[in-house]
C-alpha positions in Angstrom: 163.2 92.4 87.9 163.8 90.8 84.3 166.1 88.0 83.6 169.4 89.0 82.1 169.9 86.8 79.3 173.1 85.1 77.1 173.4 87.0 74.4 172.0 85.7 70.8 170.4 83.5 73.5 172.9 81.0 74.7 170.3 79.4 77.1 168.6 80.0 80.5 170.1 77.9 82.5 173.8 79.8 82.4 171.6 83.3 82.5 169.8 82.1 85.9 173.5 81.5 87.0 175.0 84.8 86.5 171.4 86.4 88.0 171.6 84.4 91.1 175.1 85.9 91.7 173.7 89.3 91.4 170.8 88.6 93.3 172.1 90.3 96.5 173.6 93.1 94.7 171.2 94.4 92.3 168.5 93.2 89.8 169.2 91.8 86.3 168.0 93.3 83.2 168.9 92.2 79.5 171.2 92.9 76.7 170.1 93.1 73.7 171.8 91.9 70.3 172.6 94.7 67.5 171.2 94.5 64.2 175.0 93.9 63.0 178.4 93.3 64.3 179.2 97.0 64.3 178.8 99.3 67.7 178.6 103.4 66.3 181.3 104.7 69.0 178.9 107.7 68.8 181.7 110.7 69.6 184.7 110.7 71.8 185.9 108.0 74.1 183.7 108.7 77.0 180.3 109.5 75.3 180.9 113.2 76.5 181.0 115.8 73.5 181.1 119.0 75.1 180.3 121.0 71.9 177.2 119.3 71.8 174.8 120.1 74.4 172.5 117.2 73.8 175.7 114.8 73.8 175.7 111.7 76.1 176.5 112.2 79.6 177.5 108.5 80.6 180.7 107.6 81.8 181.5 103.9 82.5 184.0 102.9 85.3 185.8 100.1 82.6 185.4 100.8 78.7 188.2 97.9 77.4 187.7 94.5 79.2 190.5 91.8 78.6 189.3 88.3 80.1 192.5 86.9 78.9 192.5 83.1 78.4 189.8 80.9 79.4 189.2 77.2 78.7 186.6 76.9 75.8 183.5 76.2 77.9 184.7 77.2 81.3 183.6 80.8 82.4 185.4 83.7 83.8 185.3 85.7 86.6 182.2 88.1 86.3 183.4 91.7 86.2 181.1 94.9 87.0 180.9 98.1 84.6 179.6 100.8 86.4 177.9 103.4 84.7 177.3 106.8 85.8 175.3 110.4 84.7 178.0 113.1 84.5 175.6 115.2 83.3 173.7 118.3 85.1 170.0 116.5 84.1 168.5 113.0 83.9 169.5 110.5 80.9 167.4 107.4 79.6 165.5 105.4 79.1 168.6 103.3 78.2 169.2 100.9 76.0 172.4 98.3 75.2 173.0 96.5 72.3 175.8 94.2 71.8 177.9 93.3 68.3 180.8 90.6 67.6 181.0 87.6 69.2 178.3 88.2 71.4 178.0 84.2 71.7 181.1 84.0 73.8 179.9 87.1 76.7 176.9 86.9 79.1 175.8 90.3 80.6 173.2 90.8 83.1 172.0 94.3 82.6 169.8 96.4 85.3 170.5 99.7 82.9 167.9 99.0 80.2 164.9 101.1 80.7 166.8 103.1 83.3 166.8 106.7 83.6 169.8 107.7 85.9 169.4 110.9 87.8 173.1 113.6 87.7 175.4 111.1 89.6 173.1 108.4 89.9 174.7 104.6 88.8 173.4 101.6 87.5 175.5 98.3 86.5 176.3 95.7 84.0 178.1 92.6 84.6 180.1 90.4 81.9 181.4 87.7 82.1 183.5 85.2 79.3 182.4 82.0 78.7 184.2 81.1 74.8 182.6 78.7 72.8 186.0 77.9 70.5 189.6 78.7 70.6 191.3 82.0 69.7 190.5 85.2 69.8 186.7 86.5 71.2 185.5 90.1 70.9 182.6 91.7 71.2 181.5 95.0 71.5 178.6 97.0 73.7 177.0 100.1 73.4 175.2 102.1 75.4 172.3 104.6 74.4 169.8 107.0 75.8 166.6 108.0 74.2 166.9 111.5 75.6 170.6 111.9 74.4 172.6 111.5 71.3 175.6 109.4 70.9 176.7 106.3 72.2 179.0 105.1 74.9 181.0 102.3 73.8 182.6 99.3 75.7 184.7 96.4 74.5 184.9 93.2 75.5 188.2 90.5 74.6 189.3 87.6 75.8 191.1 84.3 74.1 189.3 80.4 74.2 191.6 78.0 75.4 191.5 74.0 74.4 192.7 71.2 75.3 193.0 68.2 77.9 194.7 69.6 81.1 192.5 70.8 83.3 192.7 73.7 86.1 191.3 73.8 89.3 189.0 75.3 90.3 188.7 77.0 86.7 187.7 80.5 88.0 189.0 82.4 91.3 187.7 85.6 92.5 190.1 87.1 95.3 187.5 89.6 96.0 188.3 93.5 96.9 192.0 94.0 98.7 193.6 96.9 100.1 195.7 98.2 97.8 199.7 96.8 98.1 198.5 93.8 100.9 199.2 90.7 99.7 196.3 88.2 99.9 196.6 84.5 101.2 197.4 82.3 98.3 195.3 80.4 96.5 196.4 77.0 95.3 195.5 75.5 92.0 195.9 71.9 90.4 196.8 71.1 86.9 195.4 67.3 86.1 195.9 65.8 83.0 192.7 64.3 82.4 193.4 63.4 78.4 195.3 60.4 77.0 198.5 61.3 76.4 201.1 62.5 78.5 202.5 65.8 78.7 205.3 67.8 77.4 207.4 69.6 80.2 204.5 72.0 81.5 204.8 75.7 80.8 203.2 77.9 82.7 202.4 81.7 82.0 200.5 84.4 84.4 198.5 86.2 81.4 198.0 90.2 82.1 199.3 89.3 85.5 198.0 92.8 87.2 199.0 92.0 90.4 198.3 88.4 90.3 201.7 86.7 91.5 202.7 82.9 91.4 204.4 82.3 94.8 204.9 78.7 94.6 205.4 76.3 91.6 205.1 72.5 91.7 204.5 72.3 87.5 206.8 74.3 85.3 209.0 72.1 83.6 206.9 68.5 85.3 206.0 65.6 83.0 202.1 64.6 83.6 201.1 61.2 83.0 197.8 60.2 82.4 196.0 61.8 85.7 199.1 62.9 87.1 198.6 66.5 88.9 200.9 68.8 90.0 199.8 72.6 92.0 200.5 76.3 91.7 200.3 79.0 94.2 198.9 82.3 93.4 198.2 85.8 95.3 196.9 88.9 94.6 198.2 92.2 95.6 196.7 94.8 93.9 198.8 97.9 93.1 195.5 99.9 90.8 192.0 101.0 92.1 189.1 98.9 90.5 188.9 95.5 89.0 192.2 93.4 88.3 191.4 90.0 85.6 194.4 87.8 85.0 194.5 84.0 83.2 196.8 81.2 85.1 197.7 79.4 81.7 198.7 75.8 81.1 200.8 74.7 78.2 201.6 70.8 78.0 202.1 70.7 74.4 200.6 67.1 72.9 198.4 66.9 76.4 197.0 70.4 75.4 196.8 74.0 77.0 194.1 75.0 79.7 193.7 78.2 81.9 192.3 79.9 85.0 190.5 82.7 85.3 191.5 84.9 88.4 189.5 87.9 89.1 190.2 90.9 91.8 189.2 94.4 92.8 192.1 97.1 94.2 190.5 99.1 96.9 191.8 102.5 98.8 191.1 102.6 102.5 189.8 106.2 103.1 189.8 107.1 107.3 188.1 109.9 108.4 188.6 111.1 111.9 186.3 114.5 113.5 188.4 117.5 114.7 187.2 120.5 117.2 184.9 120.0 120.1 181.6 120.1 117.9 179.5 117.6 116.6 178.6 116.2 113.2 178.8 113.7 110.8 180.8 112.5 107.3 179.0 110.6 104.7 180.2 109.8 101.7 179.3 108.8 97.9 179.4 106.0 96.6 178.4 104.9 99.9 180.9 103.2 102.3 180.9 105.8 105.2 178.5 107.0 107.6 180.2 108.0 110.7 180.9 110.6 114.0 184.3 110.4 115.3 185.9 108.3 113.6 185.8 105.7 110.7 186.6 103.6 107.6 185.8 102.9 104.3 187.1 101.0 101.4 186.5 101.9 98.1 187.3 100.6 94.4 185.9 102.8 92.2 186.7 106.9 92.1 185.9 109.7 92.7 184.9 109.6 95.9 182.7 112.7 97.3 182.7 113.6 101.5 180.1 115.3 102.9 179.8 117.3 106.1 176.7 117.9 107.7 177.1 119.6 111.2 174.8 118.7 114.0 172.1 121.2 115.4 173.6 124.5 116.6 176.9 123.8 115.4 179.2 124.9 112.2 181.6 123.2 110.1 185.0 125.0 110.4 186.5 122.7 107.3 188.6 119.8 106.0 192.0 118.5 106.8 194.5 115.5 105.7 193.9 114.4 102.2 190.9 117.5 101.6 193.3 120.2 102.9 192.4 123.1 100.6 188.6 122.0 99.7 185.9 124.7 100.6 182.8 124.3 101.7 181.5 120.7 103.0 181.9 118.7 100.4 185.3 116.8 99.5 185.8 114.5 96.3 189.2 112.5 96.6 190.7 110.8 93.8 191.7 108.0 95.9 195.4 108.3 93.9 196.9 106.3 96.6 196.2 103.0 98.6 195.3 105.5 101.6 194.1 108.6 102.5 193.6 110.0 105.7 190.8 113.4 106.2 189.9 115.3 109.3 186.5 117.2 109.3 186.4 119.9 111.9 183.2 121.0 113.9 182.4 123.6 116.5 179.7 124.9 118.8 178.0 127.9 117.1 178.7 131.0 119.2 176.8 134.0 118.4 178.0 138.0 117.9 175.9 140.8 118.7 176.7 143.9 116.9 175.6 147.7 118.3 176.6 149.9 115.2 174.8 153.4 116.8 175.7 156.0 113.8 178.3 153.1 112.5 178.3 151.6 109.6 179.9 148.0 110.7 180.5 145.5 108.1 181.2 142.0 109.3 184.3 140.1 106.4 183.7 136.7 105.9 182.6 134.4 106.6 179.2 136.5 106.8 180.0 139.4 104.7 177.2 141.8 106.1 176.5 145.3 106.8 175.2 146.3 110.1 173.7 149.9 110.8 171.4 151.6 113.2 169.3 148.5 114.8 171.7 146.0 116.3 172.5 143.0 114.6 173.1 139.1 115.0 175.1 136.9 113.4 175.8 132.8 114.4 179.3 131.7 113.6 181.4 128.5 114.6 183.4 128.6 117.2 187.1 129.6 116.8 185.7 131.8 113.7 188.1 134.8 112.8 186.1 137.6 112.7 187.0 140.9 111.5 184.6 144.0 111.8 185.4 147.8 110.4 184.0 150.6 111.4 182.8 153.8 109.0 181.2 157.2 110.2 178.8 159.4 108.9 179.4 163.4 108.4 181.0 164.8 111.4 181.8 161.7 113.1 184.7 159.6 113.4 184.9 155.7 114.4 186.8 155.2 117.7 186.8 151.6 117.9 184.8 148.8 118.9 184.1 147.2 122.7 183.4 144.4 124.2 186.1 142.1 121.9 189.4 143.2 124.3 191.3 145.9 124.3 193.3 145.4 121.1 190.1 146.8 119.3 189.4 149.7 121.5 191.3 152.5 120.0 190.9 151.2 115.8 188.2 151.1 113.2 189.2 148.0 112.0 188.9 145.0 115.0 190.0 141.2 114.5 189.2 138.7 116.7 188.2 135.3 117.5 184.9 134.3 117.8 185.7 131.3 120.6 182.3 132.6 123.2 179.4 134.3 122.8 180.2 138.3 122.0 178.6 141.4 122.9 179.7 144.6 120.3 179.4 148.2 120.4 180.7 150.4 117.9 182.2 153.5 120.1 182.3 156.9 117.9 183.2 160.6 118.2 182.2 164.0 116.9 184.6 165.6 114.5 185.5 168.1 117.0 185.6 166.6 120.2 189.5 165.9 119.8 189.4 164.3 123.1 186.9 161.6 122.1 189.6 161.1 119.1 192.8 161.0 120.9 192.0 160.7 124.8 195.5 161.3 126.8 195.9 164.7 124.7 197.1 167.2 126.5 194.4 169.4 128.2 191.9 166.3 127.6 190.9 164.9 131.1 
């Protein structure tokens, strides 16, 4: 594990910081300074150029960042880019650079020197720490040695002076179910300067579901270390991270801000239909489970898989995967919930006798059966349909052993809900009796 470092090499100390945050989540690489200020977008938006077969596969879960204010010397809440092979074969070793005002951003990187895998992730983490007032901007850039192009990311935010103070400076409210309302948070402006304050104003920069629910300051006087508080929740209404800046105004006492940090998250439940067994896993992962479960997750798409125990089938999706095929589901997560079934059932097994028959079984086997008998293993409460055709000079009667519906008709269909024995029954061309019993002079 390498050290991610400030860039243009702001000092260890503040690097070891933003590492030992990390620590439990992933390792820390590096970023590394471009030879300019200038980032080569390298194609389209996403790094994707689909006319271009060597193009850039990456796709990055946030390419515009907007820290908003921050006190000059404070530091934001770290925010995680999440970056991601879209591609059909493996990308990397990667590389970042970094152009602008790289003094004012600290990444920790564990994508340098990666090579991701198709659907395989790997991280950066940035995080604003301005050293002047105004406006800060960098930019990053992400290339692969075994790709063209670049994926591109910006980076803004604005440095805040002055002598009021915030505290505490940064807040992270963590992930939060989408439209739930967290506790609030309570923050205190002090004026810790020498002059006393104009009426205080205060303004919720790129409030994104950040909310100010009570309100001790606006309009308040401070005297010198007179302190006042503000109450603040978050209720996210957007998947994936949420910044915001709780900003200060006291005119000749200065302006000072807050950083507040969040993540919008969709509950996904997933509850096991039929009377078989199996399990639903999903990716990214946050579930793993048999009957029933759930998972929170703030980053999409997310992909469901089926996998049916031993000896039994999965029948197919339900809820918020209604119409997906086969055993894998990928949700959107375009709401703050969503609620799949997964159905699996005991396999129950047909035996086909075709005799001179041709049988062919429809999906979901799709298979011809003639001469020997045959043996097919389906899921229970498959719907099965079999159809019958002759040779020269004979003529399909029907089928036994699946009731009597089928007994008199080339064509049978059925379901398969225990184990089945078939025969294909036939007659000879002339024996009308065989073909229509019941005729008259036919015993």
């Amino acid at each position: 594990m390498s050290v991610a470092h400030a860039l243009q090499n702001r000092g260890v100390m503040r690097t070891l910081l933003l590492c030992a945050g990390l620590a439990a989540a992933a390792a820390c690489g590096s970023v590394h300074p471009a030879d300019d200020d200038t980032v080569d977008g390298g194609g389209d938006d996403d790094g994707v150029d689909a006319g271009d077969p060597g193009a850039l596969s990456l796709e990055l879960s946030d390419d515009t960042l907007d820290f908003a204010g921050v006190g000059v010397g404070r530091r934001s809440v770290a925010i995680t880019i999440t970056v991601i092979n879209r591609g059909s074969g493996d990308v990397g070793p990667l590389a970042a650079q970094a152009g602008g005002h790289v003094a004012d951003f600290e990444l920790g990187d564990e994508c340098t020197g990666m090579t991701l895998a198709p659907a395989a992730t790997c991280r950066i983490v940035a995080t604003f720490v301005p050293t002047a007032a105004g406006a800060r901007e960098a930019m990053l850039s992400l290339t692969a040695a075994s790709h063209t192009g670049a994926v591109p990311a910006t980076l803004f935010g604005r440095g805040l002076a002055g002598a009021l103070t915030v505290t505490p400076p940064l807040h992270d409210f963590g992930a939060q179910d989408r439209g739930i309302a967290t506790a609030p948070v309570s923050f205190e402006i002090e004026n810790t300067g020498e002059l006393v304050s104009g009426p205080l104003a205060i303004v919720l920069g790129q409030s994104n579901g950040f909310h100010v629910v009570s309100d001790m300051c606006t309009g308040a006087l401070l005297g010198l270390g007179g302190r006042c508080a503000i109450g603040v929740t978050f209720t996210p209404s957007a998947l994936g991270p949420a910044l915001a800046s709780l900003e200060v105004d006291g005119g000749q006492a200065g302006a000072s801000a807050a950083s507040l940090g969040g993540r919008g998250q969709t509950v996904v439940t997933v509850s096991r239909s039929g009377i078989g067994a199996g399990a639903i896993t999903s990716s990214p992962v946050g579930l793993d489970c048999g009957t029933t479960c759930t998972g929170r997750f703030d980053t999409a798409p997310v992909s469901l898989t089926a996998q049916p125990a031993a000896d039994n089938g999965f029948v197919g999706w339900g809820g918020a995967c209604s119409g997906n095929t086969g055993p894998t589901c990928t949700l959107t997560l375009s709401t703050a919930s969503m609620a799949v079934s997964a159905g699996f059932e005991p396999m129950r097994t047909l035996t086909i006798t075709p005799g001179v028959i041709s049988v062919h079984v429809d999906d979901p086997v799709n298979a011809d059966c003639a001469v020997d008998p045959c043996t097919y293993q389906m899921p229970r409460t498959t719907v099965v349909t079999v159809s019958g055709t002759a040779p020269p000079g004979y003529v399909v009667k029907g089928f036994s052993g699946v009731g009597a519906g089928c007994t008199n008709s080339p064509v049978c269909t059925f379901t398969l809900t225990v184990n089945r024995a078939l025969t294909a029954t036939y007659c000879e061309e002339w024996d009308s009796c065989c073909i229509n019993p019941g005729f008259p002079g036919c015993l």
